[in-house]
N, C-alpha and C positions, 0 to 999 in steps of 0.2 A: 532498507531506506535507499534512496537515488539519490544522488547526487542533484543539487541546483547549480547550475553556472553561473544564470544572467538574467535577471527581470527587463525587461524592457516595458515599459508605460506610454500609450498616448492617451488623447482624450476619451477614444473611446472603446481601446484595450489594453489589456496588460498581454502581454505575449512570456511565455515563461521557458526556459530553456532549461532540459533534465539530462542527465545521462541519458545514454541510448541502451535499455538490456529487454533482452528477448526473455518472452517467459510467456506465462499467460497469468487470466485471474482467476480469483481462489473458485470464485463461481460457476465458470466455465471447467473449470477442475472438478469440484462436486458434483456437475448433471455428468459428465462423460464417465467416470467411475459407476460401478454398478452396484460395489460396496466402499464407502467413502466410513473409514471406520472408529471408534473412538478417541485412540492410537491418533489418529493420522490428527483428529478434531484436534487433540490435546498439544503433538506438536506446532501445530500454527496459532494457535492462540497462545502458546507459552512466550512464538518469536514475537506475533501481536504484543502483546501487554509488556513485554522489556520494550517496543517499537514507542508505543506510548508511553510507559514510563521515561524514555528516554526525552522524545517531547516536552512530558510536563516539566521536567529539572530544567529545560531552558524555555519553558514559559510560553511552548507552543504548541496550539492545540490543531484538531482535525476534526471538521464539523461532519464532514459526509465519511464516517466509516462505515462502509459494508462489501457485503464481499468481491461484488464489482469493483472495488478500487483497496483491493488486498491483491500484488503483483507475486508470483509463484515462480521462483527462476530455476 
C-alpha cells in the first residue's frame, strides 16, 4: 500500500498526491522473467488479497485491479 497525503479537486480534476516509491509493476515483472514461477505467483497474491482484505474492513474497494497497477518494490 502507498501512502495518500492530499486530494486536491477542481471542476474538472482531482489531482491525487501519493508517496513517492520506486519499484516497478507486477506486469512489467512477468514479461522480463523467463520463468515467473508458482512460488513467486503464490507470494504476490498472498500480499494481494491481505492488501484487499485490508480495503474491505474499512469499506474501500479497487475497481481496476490488475497487474498493471500491482506496484513491486
Amino acid at each position: 500500500m502507498i501512502q495518500l497525503y492530499e486530494v486536491y479537486e477542481s471542476d474538472q480534476y482531482v489531482h491525487v498526491v501519493y508517496e513517492h516509491v520506486k519499484g516497478t509493476d507486477l506486469f512489467t515483472t512477468i514479461k522480463a522473467q523467463q520463468h515467473y514461477t508458482e512460488m513467486d505467483a503464490m507470494t504476490v497474491m498472498k500480499a494481494l488479497l491481505g492488501v484487499i482484505n485490508y480495503f474491505h474492513e474499512k469499506n474501500i474497494i479497487h475497481r481496476d485491479i490488475k497487474p498493471e497497477n500491482i506496484l513491486l518494490t
